[in-house]
Residue, then its C-alpha position, 0 to 999 in steps of 0.5 A: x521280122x525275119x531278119x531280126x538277127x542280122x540287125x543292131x538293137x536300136x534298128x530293132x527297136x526302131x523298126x517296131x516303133x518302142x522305147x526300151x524303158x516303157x514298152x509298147x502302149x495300149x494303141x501299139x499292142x492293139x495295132x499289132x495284134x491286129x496285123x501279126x494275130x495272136x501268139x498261138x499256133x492256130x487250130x488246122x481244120x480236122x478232116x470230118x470223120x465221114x470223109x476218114x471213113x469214105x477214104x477206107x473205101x478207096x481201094x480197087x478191091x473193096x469196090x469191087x467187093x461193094x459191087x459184088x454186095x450190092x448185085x447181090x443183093x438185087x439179084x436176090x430181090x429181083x428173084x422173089x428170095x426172102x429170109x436170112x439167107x438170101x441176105x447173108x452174103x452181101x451182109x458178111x462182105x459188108x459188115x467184113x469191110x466195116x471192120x477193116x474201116x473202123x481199124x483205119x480209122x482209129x489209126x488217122x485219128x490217133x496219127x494226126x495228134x502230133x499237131x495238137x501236142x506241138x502247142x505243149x511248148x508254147x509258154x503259158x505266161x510271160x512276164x512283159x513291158x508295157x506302159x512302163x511297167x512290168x507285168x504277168x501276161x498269158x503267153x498268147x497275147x504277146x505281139x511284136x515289139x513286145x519288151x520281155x525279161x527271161x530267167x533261169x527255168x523261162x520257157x521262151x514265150x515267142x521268138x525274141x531278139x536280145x536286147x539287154x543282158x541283165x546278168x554276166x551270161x545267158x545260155x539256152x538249152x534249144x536241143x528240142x528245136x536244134x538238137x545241139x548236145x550243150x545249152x548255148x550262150x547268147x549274146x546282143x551281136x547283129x549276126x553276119x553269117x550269110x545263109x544263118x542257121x538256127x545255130x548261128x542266130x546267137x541273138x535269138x531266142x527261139x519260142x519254147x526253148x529253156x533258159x538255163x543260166x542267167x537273166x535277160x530282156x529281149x524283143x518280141x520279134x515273131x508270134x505263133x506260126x512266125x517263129x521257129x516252132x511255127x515253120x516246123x508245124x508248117x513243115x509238118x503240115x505240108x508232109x504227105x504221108x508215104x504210102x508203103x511198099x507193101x501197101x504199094x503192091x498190093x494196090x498193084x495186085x488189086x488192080x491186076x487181080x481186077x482186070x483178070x476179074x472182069x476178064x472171067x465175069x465177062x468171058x463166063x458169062x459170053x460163053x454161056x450166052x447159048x444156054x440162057x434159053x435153055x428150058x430149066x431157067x423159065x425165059x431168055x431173061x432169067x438164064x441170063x439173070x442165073x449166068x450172071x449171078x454165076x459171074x458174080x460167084x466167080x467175082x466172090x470167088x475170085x477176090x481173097x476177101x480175107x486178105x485185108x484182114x489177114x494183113x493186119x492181123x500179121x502185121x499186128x502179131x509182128x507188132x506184139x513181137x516188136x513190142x518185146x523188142x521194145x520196139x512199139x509200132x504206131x503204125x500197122x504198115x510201117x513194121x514191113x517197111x522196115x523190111x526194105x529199109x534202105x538208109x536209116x538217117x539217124x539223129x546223133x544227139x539223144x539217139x546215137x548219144x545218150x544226151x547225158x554228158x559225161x566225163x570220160x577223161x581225167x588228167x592230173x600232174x601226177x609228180x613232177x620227180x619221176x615218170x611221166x608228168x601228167x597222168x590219166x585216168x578213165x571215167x566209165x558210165x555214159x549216163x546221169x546215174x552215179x554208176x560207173x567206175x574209173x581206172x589209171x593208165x593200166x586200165x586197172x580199176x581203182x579201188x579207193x579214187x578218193x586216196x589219190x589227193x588230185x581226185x579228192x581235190x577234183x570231187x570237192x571242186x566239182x561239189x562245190x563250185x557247181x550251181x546244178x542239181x542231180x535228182x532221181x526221178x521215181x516215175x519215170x525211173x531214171x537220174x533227171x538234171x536241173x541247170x547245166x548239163x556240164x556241171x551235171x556231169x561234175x556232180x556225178x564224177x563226184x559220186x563216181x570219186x566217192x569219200x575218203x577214210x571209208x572201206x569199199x568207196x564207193x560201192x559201199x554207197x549201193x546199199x542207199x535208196x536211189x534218191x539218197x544216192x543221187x547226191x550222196x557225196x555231193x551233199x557230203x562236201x556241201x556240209x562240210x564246206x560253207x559257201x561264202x561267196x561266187x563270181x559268177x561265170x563271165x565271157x571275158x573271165x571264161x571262169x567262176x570261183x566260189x569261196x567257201x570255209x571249213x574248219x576257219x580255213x577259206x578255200x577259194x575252189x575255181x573251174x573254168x575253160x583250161x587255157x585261162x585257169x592254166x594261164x593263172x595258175x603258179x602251182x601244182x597239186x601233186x597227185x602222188x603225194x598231195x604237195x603243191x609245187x610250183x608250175x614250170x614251164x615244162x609242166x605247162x607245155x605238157x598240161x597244154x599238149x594235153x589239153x590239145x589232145x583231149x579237145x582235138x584228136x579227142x573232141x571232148x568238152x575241156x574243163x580245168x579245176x583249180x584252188x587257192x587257200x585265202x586269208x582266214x576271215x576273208x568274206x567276199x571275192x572279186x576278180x583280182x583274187x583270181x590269180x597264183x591258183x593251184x591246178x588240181x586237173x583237168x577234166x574232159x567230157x562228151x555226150x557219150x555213144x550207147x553202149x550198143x551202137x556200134x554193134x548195130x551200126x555194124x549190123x545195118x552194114x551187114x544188112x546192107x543198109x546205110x546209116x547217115x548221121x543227122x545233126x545240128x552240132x558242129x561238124x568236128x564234135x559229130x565226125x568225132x562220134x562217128x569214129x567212135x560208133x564206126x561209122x567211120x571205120x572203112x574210111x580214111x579220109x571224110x572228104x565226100x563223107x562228111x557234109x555240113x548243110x551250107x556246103x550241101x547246099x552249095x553243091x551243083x544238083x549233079x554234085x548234090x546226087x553224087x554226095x548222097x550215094x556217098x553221105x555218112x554224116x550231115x551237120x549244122x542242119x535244122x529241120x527243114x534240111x532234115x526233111x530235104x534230105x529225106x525228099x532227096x533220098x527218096x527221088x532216089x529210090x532210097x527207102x528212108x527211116x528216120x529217128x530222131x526225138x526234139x520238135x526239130x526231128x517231126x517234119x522229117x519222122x512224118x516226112x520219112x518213110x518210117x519215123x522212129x522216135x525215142x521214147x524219152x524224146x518230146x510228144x510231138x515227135x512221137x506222134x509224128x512216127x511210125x515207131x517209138x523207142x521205149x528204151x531210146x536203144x539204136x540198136x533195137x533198130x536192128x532187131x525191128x528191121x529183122x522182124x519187119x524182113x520176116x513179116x514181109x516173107x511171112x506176109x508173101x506166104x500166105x498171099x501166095x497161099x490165097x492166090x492158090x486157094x482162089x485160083x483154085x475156086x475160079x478154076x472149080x467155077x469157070x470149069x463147071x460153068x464151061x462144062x455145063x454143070x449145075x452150080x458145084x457151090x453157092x457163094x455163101x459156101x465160097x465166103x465160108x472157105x474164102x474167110x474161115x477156112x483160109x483166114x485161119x491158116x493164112x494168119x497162122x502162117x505169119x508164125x512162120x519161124x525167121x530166118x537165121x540169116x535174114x539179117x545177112x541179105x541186102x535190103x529187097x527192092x521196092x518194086x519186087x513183086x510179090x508173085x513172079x513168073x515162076x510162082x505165079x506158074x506154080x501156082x496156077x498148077x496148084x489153083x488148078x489142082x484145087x479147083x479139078x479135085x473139087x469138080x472131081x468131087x462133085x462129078x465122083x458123087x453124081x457118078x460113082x457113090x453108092x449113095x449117089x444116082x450113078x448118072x452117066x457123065x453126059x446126063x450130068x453136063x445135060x442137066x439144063x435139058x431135064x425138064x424137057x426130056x424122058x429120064x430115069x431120075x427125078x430133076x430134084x436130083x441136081x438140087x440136092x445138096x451132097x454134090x455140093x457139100x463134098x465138093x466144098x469139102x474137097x476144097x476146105x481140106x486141100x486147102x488145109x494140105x496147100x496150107x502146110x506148103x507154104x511153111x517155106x517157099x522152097x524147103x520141102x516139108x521133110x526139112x521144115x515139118x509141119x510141127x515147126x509152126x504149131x500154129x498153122x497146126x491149131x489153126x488147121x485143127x480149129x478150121x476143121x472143127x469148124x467146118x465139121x460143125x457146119x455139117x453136121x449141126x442144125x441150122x447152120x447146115x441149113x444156112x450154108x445148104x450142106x449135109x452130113x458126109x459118110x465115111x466113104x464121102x471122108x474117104x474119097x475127100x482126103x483122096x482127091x486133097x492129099x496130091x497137091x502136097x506131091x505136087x508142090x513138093x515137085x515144083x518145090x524141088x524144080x525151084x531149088x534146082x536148075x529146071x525152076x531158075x531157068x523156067x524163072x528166067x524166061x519168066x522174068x521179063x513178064x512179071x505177072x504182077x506189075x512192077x512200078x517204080x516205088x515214087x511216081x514224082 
């Protein structure tokens, strides 16, 4: 029953057919069961595991890579090899591809638990009427029409309309579902609000909230995915994960580096189409078979087979970073998102907020003789924790609060007329409450007064466990007072009342909203001197204009506390008691901002990045938080700012795209508007992060580009992100957005380091195949340099040291590319060098070594021809393996050099060393130590069909390595002067790679 709010009991009742004093019959709860199903969110059908593991293989890339494999592999049948070796190459990329899967996969399956923990608030019993008579039913067999009674600590088994009150009041703590600050009072009323929101629906009763006071009886209107829980599952399931901009680029490059790919392979193999009759290859069909196993080398050679592995790896040592930061990363991908962060839409409650009310303000007629006549004082500590102090009007702080007659007044009051309790949690480290959060917070401002006639109070109550000062001095005032009897807190009153005795002297102590305890009110306490004196009328419009203050320019949560001495021996109270009180003061409270959100609200302006404050409070509480957390701090008038989500909704679609450039604040939303608003931004081209910690934040955590948890938010939320909070800290926010931006630019080093090394091994092998040279490496040797020799140092790059100014720059642009013109040029020209020297190295051996067969350069290019021709020297001489193993030398250590380049895209090594990332050096000494062990140790020289090198090979090596350092530095110097940003410029409009819009909607 959708519609239950805005209908009247009876027409409730009516409509499911029930009589309110026996409930539902056996045949009803039969029947209904039948047409609403069961009480339980439903299990959502799994994706197979085969399929998670099929859609790791899904990319352009590892296609390629399975077909480079899998030729291979035939090629090595179709030629007769047998043995290890011939396998190996296909098995290493195999087996490399697994890895990345199995990392994918794990990180799917833990992703889609949020499901499965949204069934953690659904009720396990409710107590139902049917057949006239009440009884204990598991929560799951509840059906509509069902009669059920709720009290204090009830989790809410369904969605229910109220129907009978069967105590003064009940109020529901529903922060989980509407992330509201304070519990909220419900009533029997049909709802007339047009377009009702959660918050307006005050008849409801919504499944898995908490009833916090009172007792009732409502009707079972929705059951599992009708409720409210129920639509936000749904929400969750229609969410589609956002594929990253990083992810999002290298796609593109994948698909670019393809074609250029296939491009080579074809062209390589075309040009060759001459020689595959040549003699050496035994038949046109073999040459052609040779040739295209060259092609699939180049392929090999071509595709960075490191670079999935070589991403994670950064991401993850960004995210052991971030974990220091207290930032703990769910989701590899999302630690460079944060990097291009556009608009941070934060939740208020519990995450700009400590979710933990507070008093902040007290105000005390101080003597109605001299000065002023009302007085205030200052409450400092924003959390449950009996930490904090409080300071007069001079901002002093006061040594003993407990002397001043009015404040020892206020923390009996508080003590004593309060149903609530303060504990401390030693798991989970921290003060917990049970029952209002209001009257919470009484109890700690009563641990803040501390006790009268002790030195150093109360500090001097530091020296107790946590759980002994939880309630010190609340307990202190419970002892000395007896409780004789309540009145309770009623709607019409707005006020409770507790009688209690000490010392044969009856003291009724009472607290309530401040316009009706002043109204009943005949006299003061004074705080200067502890007399009671009657209450003026000057007295009155001056506690009045504070109150007006405190709840207006001020919007804090107004409580005033009074007194009166009653006849000795009287036992119990009623309603008329209530009148010729004594006004102690007057309290006011909120759900304080973090310490440290301004400072970071004010970081993300510099940063360039938006923050929109999301909430299910009223608008007037909420615009209030923002001036006090400076969101609000350019601004003078919030019109255009500052929108709740009916007037939102109201506006023209033009007028809709106009707020959201503008947005600082969204109020009274539910989840749905949440997630609406985070689609809205997106078809904007905004990269969204959301935080948040309720069920009511998940569809938008999944929805977002990255969800940011709290880490004392509820499960669902945090498996429904990318990101979690451990310390709840919105500044912490920052600091990840920091790390993400310098992960990104580490991340674009060691891809554009890659993309030289393989340019550079395309370059060695389409020149040599052009050439008409015999093969100057084998793939084995290229994946030995493509995995290990560039995996290390590309990974050691991520160690690359922030920027200090990273936090200065605006947000980079989705669609950037990764590799522009201009580096693409540079790079080319480094490629090229790298793929020449290592020619170079093969022909200096052929040539030139004295320990070579000193061949002249045309007898080299001719080698196809020497089974067929008189010569000087044996034909075995082309398969020996020196030629070979000092070219691959040649490219391991170049690379090594090209490696030390990528320390800063454009600082010249004389400013940024190469010891400002040891790292890159340990990893460059360890790539060595490796290569050197495959030389000269048996039998993995053999395996990768290299030999041991002399010194004059090593001479020659580092020769033909060292120039491409000279060179980078000469581009380098090119980029930071005119020449690069002019050469730049004519670049710009060719991106070699693609840019594409960041959504395709």
């Amino acid at each position: 029953m959708n519609d239950a709010y805005a209908k009247s009991v009876p027409e409730v009742l009516e409509a499911f057919g029930v009589d309110p004093s026996k409930g539902l019959s056996d045949f009803q709860v039969s029947q209904n069961a039948n047409i609403y199903g069961r009480n339980e969110l439903p299990e959502e059908e799994s994706t197979p595991f085969w399929r998670r593991v099929l859609k790791q293989f899904d990319d352009l890339l590892v296609k390629i890579l399975i077909a480079a494999a899998i030729v291979s592999f035939l090629l090595a049948l179709i030629n007769g090899e047998t043995g290890f070796t011939a396998f190996l190459e296909p098995s290493v990329i195999l087996m490399i591809l697994a890895a990345n899967a199995a990392v994918g996969v794990i990180t799917e399956t833990n992703a889609e638990k949020a499901l499965e923990e949204l069934r953690a608030y659904q009720a396990d019993v409710a107590t139902v009427l049917r057949n006239g008579c009440f009884s204990i039913l598991p929560a799951t067999e509840l059906v509509p029409g069902d009669i059920v009674e709720v009290g204090v600590g009830c989790k809410v088994p369904a969605d229910l309309r109220m129907m009978e009150m069967l105590s003064s009041q009940l109020r529901v703590d529903q922060a989980i579902l509407t992330g509201e600050s304070c519990s909220v009072a419900k009533d029997l009323e049909p709802t007339v609000a047009t377009n009702a929101v959660y918050q307006d629906k005050t008849n409801i009763l919504f499944s898995g909230t908490v009833v916090v006071v009172g007792r009732a009886r409502a009707i079972v209107v929705g059951v599992g995915s009708n409720t409210a829980m129920g639509s936000i599952r749904d929400a969750m399931l229609r969410t589609n994960d956002e594929t990253t901009p990083l992810k999002k680029k290298l796609d593109e490059f994948g698909t670019f580096l393809a074609k250029v790919i296939a491009g080579i392979c074809v062209l390589v193999w075309v040009v060759n189409i001459g020689h595959f009759h040549d003699p050496s290859h035994g038949g046109i069909m073999r040459g052609a078979i040779h040739y295209f196993k060259i092609a699939v080398a180049l392929a090999v050679a071509a595709i960075p087979e490191g670079l999935p592995a070589v991403v994670t790896t950064c991401l993850a040592l960004g995210t052991k970073r971030m974990a220091r930061l207290n930032a703990i990363v769910r989701s590899l991908p999302s630690v460079e998102t944060l990097g291009c962060t556009t608009v941070i839409c934060s939740d208020k409650t519990g995450t700009l907020t400590t979710n933990m009310m507070s008093v902040s303000k007290v105000c005390v007629v101080q003597s109605v003789h001299r000065g002023p006549i009302t007085y205030e004082y200052a409450v400092t500590g924003t959390t449950f924790a009996p930490e904090g102090m409080i300071f007069d009007a001079t901002g002093v702080q006061l040594e003993f609060p407990a002397q001043f007659p009015c404040l020892l007044h206020i923390a009996m009051c508080s003590a004593l007329c309060n149903e609530s309790m303060l504990q401390y949690n030693p798991d989970k480290k921290n003060y917990e409450k049970i029952g209002e959060s209001t009257e919470v917070a009484l109890r700690v401002l009563v641990e803040k007064v501390g006790l009268p006639g002790f030195d150093s109070m109360p500090s001097a109550l530091n020296i107790l466990s946590k759980h002994e000062r939880a309630s010190y001095c609340n307990h202190y005032w419970e002892h000395q007072f007896k409780k004789m009897s309540v009145l309770e807190f009623s709607r019409d009153r707005k006020m409770m009342s507790v009688l209690c005795s000490r010392k044969q002297q009856e003291i009724m102590f009472s607290k309530g909203a401040p316009e009706c305890i002043i109204s009943r009110c005949t006299h003061i306490l004074c705080n200067e001197d502890g007399s009671s004196v009657p209450l003026t009328n000057d007295i009155r419009i001056a506690l009045e204009e504070r109150f007006r203050s405190f709840a207006g320019k001020d919007t804090l949560r107004c409580l005033a506390l009074a007194l009166k001495r009653m006849p000795m021996g009287q036992q119990t109270l009623c309603y008329d008691d209530e009148i010729n009180l004594t006004f102690i003061g007057l309290i006011g409270m909120l759900d304080p901002p973090r310490n440290e959100v301004r400072n970071a609200m004010l970081s993300c302006m510099s940063a360039g990045i938006r923050v929109i404050v999301v909430t299910g409070d009223n608008k007037t509480t909420a615009e209030s938080l923002c001036r006090r957390i400076g969101a609000f701090d350019h601004l003078n008038d919030f019109t255009g700012y500052s929108y709740t989500a009916s007037e939102f909704e109201e506006l023209s679609p033009t007028d809709r795209a106009l707020a959201l450039q503008r947005m600082v604040l969204f109020t009274r939303v539910e989840p749905s508007h949440k997630r609406m608003l985070v689609e809205a931004l997106q078809n904007q081209n905004e990269v969204v992060a959301m935080t948040g910690d309720g069920v009511n934040d998940a569809p938008a955590l999944k929805k977002a580009d990255i969800g940011i948890a709290m880490g004392s938010g509820t499960a669902v939320a945090k498996s429904a992100s990318d990101m979690v909070l451990a310390d709840d800290n919105f500044a912490s926010i920052v600091a990840a957005v920091a790390e993400g931006r310098a992960i990104y630019t580490n991340t674009k080093q060691f891809i554009r380091y890659m993309i030289s090394s393989n340019i550079g091994e395309v370059v060695c092998i389409f020149v040599a195949a052009v050439l008409g040279m015999p093969d100057t490496l084998v793939p084995v040797q290229l994946l030995w340099v493509n995995l290990v020799t560039d995996g290390l140092p590309a990974t050691a790059i991520g160690f690359n040291k922030l920027d200090t100014n990273v936090m200065m720059a605006k947000p980079r642009k989705v669609n950037e590319a990764v590799v522009t013109g201009w580096l693409f040029f540079r790079y080319l020209v480094i490629g090229a060098y790298v793929g020449l020297a290592t020619i170079a190295g093969f022909v200096w051996w052929f040539v030139y070594s004295d320990k070579g067969p000193k061949l002249p350069y045309n007898e080299l290019v001719n080698f196809d021809s020497c089974s067929t021709r008189e010569t000087s020297y044996p034909c075995s001489i082309f398969d020996d393996r020196h030629p070979s193993t000092v070219s691959m030398t040649v490219l391991v250590v170049v690379e090594m050099f090209n490696a030390l380049n990528n320390l800063s895209e454009n600082q010249s090594l004389l400013v940024i060393p190469p010891w400002s990332n040891i790292w890159l050096l340990a990893s460059i000494a360890l790539t060595m130590f490796l290569h050197v062990l495959i030389l000269y140790v048996e039998p993995l020289s053999t395996l990768f069909a290299v030999t041991p090198l002399s010194w004059t090979d090593w001479a020659v090596v580092l020769y033909l390595s060292f120039p491409v350092i000279v060179i980078d530095e000469v581009l380098k110097f090119l980029s930071r002067n005119w020449r690069g940003r002019r050469f730049n410029f004519r670049f710009r409009k060719h991106d070699v790679l693609p840019k594409r819009e960041c959504r395709d909607k």
